[in-house]
Each structure stands twice: as C-alpha cells, then as structure tokens.
PLY file of the C-alpha trace (Angstrom):
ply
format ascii 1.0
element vertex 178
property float x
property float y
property float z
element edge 177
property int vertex1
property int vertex2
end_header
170.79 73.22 111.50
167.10 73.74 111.73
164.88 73.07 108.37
163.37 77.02 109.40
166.92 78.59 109.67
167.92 76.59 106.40
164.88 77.56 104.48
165.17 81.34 105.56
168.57 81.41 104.32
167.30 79.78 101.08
165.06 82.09 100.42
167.48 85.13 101.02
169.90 83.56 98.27
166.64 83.27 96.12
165.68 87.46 96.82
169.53 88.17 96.59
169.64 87.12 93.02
166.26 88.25 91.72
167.26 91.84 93.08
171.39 91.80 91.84
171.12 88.66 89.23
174.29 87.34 91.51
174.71 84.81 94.09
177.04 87.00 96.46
176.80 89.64 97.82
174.27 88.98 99.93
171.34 91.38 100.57
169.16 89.96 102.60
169.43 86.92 105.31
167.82 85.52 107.72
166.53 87.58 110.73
168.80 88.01 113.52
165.97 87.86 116.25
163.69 84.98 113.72
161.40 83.92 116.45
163.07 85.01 119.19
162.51 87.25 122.42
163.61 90.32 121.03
160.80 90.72 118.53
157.64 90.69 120.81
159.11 94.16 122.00
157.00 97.02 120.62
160.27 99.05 119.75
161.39 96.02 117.91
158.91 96.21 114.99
161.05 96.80 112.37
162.41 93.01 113.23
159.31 91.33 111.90
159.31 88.35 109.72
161.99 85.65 109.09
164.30 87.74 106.29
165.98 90.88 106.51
167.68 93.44 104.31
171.99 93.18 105.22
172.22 96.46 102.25
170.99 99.77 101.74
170.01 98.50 97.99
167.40 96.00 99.73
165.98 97.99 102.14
163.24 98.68 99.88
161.95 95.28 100.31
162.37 94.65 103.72
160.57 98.14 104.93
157.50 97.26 102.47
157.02 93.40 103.27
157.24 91.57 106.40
158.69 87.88 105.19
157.93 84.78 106.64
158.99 81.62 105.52
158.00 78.63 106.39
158.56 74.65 105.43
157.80 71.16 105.76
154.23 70.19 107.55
154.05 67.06 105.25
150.29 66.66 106.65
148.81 70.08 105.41
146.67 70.12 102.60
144.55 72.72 101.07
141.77 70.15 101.67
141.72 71.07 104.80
140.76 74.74 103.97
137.24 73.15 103.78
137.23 71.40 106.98
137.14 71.97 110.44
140.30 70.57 111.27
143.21 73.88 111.90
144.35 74.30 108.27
148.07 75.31 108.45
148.08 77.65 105.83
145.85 79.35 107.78
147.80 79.62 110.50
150.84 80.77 108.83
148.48 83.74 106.86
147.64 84.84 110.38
150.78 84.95 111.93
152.53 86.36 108.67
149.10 89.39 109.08
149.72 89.95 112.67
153.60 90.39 112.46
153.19 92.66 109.60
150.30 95.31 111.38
152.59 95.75 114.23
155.28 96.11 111.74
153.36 98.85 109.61
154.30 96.27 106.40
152.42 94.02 104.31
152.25 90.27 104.74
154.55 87.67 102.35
154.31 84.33 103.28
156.77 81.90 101.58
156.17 78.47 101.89
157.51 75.41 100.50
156.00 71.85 101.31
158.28 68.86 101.02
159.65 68.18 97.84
157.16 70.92 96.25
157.74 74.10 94.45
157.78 77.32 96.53
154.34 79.58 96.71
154.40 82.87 97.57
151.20 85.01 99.24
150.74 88.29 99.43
147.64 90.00 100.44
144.76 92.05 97.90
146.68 95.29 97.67
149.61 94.35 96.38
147.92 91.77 94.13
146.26 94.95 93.13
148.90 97.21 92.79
151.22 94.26 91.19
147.55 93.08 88.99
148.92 94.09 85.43
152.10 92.15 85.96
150.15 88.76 87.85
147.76 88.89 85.03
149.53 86.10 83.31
150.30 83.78 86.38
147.81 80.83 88.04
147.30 81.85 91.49
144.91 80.11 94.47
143.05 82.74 96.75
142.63 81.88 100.42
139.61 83.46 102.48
138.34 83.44 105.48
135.23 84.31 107.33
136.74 86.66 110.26
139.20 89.63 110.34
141.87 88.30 108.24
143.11 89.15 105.06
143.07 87.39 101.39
146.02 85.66 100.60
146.54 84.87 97.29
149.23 82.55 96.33
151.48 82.22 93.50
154.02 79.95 92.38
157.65 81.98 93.94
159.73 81.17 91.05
157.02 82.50 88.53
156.26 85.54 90.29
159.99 86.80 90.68
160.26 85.88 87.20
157.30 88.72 86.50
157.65 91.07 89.00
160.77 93.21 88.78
162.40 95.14 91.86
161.33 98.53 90.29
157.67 97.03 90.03
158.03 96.48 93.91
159.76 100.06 94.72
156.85 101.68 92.74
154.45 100.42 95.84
153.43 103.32 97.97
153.09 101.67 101.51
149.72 102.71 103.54
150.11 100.45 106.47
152.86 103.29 107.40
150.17 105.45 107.87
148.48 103.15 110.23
0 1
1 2
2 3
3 4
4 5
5 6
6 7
7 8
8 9
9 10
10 11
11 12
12 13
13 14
14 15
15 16
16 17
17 18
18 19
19 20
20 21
21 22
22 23
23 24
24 25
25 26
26 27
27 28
28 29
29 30
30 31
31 32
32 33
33 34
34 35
35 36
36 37
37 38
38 39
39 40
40 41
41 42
42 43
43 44
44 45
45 46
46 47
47 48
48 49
49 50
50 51
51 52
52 53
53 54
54 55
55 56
56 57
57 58
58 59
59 60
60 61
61 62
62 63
63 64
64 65
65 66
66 67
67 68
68 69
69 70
70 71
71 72
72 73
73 74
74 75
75 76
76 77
77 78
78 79
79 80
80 81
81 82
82 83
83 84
84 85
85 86
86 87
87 88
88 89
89 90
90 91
91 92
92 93
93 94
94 95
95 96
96 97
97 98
98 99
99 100
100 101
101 102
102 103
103 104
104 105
105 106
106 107
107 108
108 109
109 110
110 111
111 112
112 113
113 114
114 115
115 116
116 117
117 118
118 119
119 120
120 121
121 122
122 123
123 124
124 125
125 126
126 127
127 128
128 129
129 130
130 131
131 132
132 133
133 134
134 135
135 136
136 137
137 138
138 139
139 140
140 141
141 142
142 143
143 144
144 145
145 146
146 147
147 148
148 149
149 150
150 151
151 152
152 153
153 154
154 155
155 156
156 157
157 158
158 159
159 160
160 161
161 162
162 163
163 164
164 165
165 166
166 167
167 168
168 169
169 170
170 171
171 172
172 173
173 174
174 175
175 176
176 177
C-alpha cells in the first residue's frame, strides 16, 4: 500500500466524519483515476484531485474544491520558501492550482509531514469568503512572485473544527464561470 493511497483514504475518513459526525458511511474516498492516465483527458475534469465524493450528500464538496493530498518529504522545510533550492510546498500549491483551473474548482492542498499535524491550504477567496469563521485560527500565507495563487495554510484539524459544511455550501463558485 502506497503512503499517497493510504493518506488519501485518511483524509476521506477525516471529511466523512466532519460532514456526517460518523465513521461509516463513507462519502468521499480516494480518486479512482488519483494520478493516473485517465485524468490528463480534457473530458475528465471533473476527476481532479486525490478525493472524491462516493454520495449525493458530498457532492457539494467535491464540485467546489479540487483535493490533493499529499505526505511525507521528510526534507521540506518552509526554510526553503526563502531559498533558491525547489521548495516542495511550492510545488504541491502549483500542481493542486493547475488541476483545479482545468477543473473549474478551487485549490485544497492537504498535507501532512512525518509525524506532524495535518495543514490545510486553500487559496484568498475562500479565505475570504470563509474570513469571519478563520478569524480565530493561526494560519502561514505562502506567495510567490509569478502567476500563482496565495495559499494560506491552516492547521486541518482546527479548521474543520470552525468551518461547518453549511459554511462551505454557502460558497458561490466563480471558477465555473471560467
């Protein structure tokens, strides 16, 4: 079992009980196509990122964000945001961006270092549109000097703890229009 696939699943436990308060049953898992051919297809775009919604009751989510996850990369450090060395955070932002403009969705990355809590990053609007609930919370912001988002990142366990699935189905989503 892959540390990726194990994550992913992880992490659609952890969105399974913030939306129902249960363990079972499931509403989201892990991406079918996660990484694979099927999504570099330009009629595939609705596959993007590493979770998907398995319920009508999730789909809410899963048509506003495009998830990915990742995990482990014991050498990245937020140091390295400074340097000129490829910063993996970085990396991740950009491919979590891309994915989610051909999607017509909003970027979430989830990422979870070794042995470290989870973070969470979402990008300005929804910090904007979620601001009055993230008010209360520490969070880092990311930026970059080309044609890439914000991210601003938040501890995962916090923000689920603050931001309820109404607050998230109360997003109107203008990447559809573009």
């Amino acid at each position: 079992m892959s540390k990726g696939g194990e994550n992913e699943r992880k992490v659609a436990k952890f969105l399974t009980k913030w939306l129902t308060g249960k363990q079972k049953k499931y509403m989201f898992w892990r991406q079918d196509a996660s990484g694979g051919l099927a999504t570099v297809h330009i009629e595939n775009n609705h596959m993007s990122g590493d979770i998907c919604s398995v319920h009508p009751d999730s789909e809410f989510f899963t048509n506003l964000f495009s998830i990915e996850c990742k995990t482990g990369y014991p050498t990245i450090s937020f140091l390295q945001h400074f340097t000129s060395v490829k910063f993996g955070i970085e990396e991740f932002w950009k491919q979590t961006c891309d994915d989610a403009k051909k999607a017509h969705k909003y970027p979430m990355l989830i990422y979870r270092k070794k042995n470290r809590k989870w973070i969470i990053g979402i990008d300005k609007y929804i910090q904007n549109e979620l601001k009055r609930k993230l008010d209360n919370l520490n969070s880092i912001i990311l930026c970059w000097n080309y044609d890439i988002t914000d991210c601003i990142l938040y501890d995962m366990k916090s923000f689920f703890e603050n931001i309820k699935p109404d607050d998230i189905k109360a997003i109107k989503n203008e990447n559809l229009l573009g």
